[in-house]
C-alpha positions in Angstrom: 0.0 0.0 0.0 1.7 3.2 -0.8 1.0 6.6 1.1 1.7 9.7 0.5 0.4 12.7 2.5 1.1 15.0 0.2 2.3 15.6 -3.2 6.6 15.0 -3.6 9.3 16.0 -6.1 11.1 13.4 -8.2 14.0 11.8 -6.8 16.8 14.0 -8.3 14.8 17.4 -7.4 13.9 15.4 -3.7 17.6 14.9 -2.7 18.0 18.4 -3.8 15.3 19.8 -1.5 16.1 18.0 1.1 19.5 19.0 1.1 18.5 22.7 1.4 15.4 21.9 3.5 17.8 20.1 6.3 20.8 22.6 5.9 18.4 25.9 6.5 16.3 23.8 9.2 20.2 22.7 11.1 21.6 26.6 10.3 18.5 27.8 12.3 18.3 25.6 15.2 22.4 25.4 15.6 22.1 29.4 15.6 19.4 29.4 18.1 21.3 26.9 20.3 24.3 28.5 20.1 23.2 32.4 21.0 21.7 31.2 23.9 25.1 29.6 24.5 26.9 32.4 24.2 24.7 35.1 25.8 24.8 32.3 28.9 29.0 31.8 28.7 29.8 35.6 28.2 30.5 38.3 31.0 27.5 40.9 31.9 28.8 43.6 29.7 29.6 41.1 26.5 26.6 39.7 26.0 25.2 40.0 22.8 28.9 39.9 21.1 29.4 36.6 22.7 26.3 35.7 20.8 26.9 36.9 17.7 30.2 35.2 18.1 28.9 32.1 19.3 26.8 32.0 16.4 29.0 32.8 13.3 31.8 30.7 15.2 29.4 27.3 15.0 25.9 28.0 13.5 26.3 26.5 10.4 28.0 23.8 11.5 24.6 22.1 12.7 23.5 23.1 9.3 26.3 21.2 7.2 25.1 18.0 9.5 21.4 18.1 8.7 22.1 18.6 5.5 24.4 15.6 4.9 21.7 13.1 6.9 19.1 14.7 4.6 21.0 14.5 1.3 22.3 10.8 2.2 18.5 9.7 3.6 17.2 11.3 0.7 19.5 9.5 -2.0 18.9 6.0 -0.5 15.1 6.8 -0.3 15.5 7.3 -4.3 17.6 4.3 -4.8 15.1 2.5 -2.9 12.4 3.4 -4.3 13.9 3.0 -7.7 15.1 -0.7 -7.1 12.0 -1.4 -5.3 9.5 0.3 -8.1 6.8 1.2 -5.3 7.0 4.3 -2.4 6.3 2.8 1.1 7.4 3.5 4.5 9.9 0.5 4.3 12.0 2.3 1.7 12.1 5.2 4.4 13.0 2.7 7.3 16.1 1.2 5.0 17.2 4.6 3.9 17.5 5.4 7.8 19.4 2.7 8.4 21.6 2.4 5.4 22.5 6.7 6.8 23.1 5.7 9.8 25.7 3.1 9.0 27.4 5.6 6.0 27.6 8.3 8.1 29.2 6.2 11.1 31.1 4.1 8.9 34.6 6.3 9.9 34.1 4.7 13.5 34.2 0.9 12.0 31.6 -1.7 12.3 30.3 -1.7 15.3 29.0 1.9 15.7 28.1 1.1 11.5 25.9 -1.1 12.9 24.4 0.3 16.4 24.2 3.5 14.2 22.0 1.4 11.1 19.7 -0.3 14.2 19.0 3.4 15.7 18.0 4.8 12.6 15.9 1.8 11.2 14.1 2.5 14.6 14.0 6.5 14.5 12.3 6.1 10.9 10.0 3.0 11.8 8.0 5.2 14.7 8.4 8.3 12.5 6.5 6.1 9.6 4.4 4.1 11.9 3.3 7.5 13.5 2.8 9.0 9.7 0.6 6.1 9.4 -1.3 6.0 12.3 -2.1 10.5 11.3 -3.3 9.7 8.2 -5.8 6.9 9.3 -6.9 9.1 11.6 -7.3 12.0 9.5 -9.1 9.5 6.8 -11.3 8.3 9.0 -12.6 11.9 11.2 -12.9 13.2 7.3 -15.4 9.8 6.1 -18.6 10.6 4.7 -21.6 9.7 7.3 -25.0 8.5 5.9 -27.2 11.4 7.5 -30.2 9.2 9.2 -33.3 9.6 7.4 -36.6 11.2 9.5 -38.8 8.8 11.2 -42.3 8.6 9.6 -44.7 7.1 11.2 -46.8 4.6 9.5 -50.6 5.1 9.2 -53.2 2.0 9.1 -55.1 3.6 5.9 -51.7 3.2 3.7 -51.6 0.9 0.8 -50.0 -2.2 1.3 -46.7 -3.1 -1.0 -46.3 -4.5 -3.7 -45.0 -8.4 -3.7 -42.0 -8.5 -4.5 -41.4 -10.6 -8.0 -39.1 -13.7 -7.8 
């Protein structure tokens, strides 16, 4: 069964998207982290240059990050889907394992591996929780058979027809 909650790119423009998508959404949040670190860590009369420090010193770093899990999560979601010929929520749950493991793979095998296991499971309640929206959306938006008025039934009526066999 494939779902799709809304309407997605093809796979060359997707990875694209996602790449910008993940490095803006990692620029924003690292900056935002990282002026509240430095307002906190400078001296009373340095505040807001520790922030503005704080943040060009490591703000886009979160945003290089995100955009390398979404670019590589992204590409494997294509090659999945390609190889696979249908759009599911396993394709998703491979791609997050198969990023995982790439993006470990400089620690060796063992953190490949924990790394593959913790994304397979990050995507699999992301999906499953996807899945579980969108039935419950589907199901509050299902047309209801309005119930038809009672009328009551006098003794004078005509009786029916029989019905012919």
């Amino acid at each position: 069964m494939a779902h799709a909650e809304y309407q997605r790119d093809p796979c060359p423009y997707r990875i694209l998207d996602d790449l910008g998508g993940g490095f803006a959404m990692g620029t924003v949040g690292g900056s935002l982290f990282h002026a509240l670190r430095g307002y906190r860590n400078s001296p009373k009369g340095q505040r807001m240059s520790g922030m503005v420090s704080a943040v060009k010193m490591r703000g886009q770093a979160y945003g290089t990050g995100f955009a390398m899990w979404a670019g590589t999560f992204s590409t494997f979601d294509c090659v999945f889907m390609y190889y696979r010929g249908k759009e599911d929520p396993w394709n998703a749950i491979g791609a997050g394992a198969v990023t995982g493991a790439v993006l470990a793979a400089r620690s060796g095998p063992a953190a490949m591996a924990t790394n593959a296991v913790v994304g397979a499971i990050i995507l699999g309640v992301m999906e499953g929780a996807a899945l579980m929206m969108n039935k419950m959306a589907s199901d509050s938006s299902r047309p209801v058979m309005p119930e038809l008025p009672q009328v009551p039934v006098s003794l004078n009526s005509p009786k029916p027809a029989p019905a012919l066999d």
